[in-house]
C-alpha positions in Angstrom: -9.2 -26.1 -5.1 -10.8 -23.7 -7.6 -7.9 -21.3 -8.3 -10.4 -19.3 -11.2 -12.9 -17.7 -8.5 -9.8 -16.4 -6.8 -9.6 -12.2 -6.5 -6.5 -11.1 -8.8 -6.7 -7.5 -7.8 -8.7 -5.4 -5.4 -12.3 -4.5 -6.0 -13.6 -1.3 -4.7 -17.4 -0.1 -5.0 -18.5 3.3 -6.9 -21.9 4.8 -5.0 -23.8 3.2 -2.4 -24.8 0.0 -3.6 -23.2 0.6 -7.0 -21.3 -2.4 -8.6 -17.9 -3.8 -8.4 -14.9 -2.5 -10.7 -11.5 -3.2 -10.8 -8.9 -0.6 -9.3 -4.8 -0.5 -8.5 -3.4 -1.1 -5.4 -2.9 2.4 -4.7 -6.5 3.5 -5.5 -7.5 0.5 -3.2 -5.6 1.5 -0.3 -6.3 5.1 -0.5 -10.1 4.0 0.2 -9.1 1.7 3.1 -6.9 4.2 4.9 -10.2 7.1 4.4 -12.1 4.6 5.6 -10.4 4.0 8.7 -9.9 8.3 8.7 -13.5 8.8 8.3 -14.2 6.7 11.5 -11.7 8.3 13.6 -12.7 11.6 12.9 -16.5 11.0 13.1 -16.4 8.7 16.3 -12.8 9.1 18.0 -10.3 6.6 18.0 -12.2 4.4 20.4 -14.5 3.8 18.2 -12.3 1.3 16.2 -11.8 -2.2 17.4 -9.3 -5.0 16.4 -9.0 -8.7 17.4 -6.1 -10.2 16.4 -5.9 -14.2 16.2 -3.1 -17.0 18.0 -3.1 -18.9 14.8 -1.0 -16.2 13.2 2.7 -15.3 14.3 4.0 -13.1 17.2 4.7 -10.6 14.2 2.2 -10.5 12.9 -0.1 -9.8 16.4 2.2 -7.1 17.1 2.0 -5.4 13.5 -1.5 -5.3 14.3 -1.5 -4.0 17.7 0.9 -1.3 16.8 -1.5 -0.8 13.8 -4.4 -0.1 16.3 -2.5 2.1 19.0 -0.7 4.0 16.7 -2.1 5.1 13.6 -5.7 4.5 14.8 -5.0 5.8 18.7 -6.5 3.2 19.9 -6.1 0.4 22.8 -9.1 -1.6 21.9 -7.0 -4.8 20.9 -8.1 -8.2 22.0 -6.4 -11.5 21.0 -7.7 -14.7 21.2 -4.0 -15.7 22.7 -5.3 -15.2 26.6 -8.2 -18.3 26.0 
């Protein structure tokens, strides 16, 4: 395994189109969370989706579904569990 192509810290894009730079955590996660805020507001909760996979842990399924249903308001939460 080639452990040098491997991300060390998030990359965020300035601009449409514009290029990759490095940024902190914080900066990173700002973006992600306005992101998520920008879709929510725009489109309504039920615009935002998550699938969540059996190969993970019980945990880690319900961090996610709570994720969705609480700070995104929504219900739209599938799991590949019920295949």
């Amino acid at each position: 395994m080639d452990r040098s192509a491997r991300l060390t810290q998030p990359l965020v894009r300035d601009g449409k189109g514009g290029a990759l730079r490095p940024a902190s955590w914080d900066e990173a996660l700002e973006r992600a969370a306005a992101g998520f805020r920008a879709v929510v507001d725009g489109r309504g909760p039920r615009s935002f989706g998550l699938f969540s996979c059996s190969k993970t842990t019980n945990e880690m399924n319900y961090v996610a579904q709570k994720f969705a249903r609480v700070v995104l308001g929504s219900n739209n939460v599938d799991s590949c569990n019920r295949t």
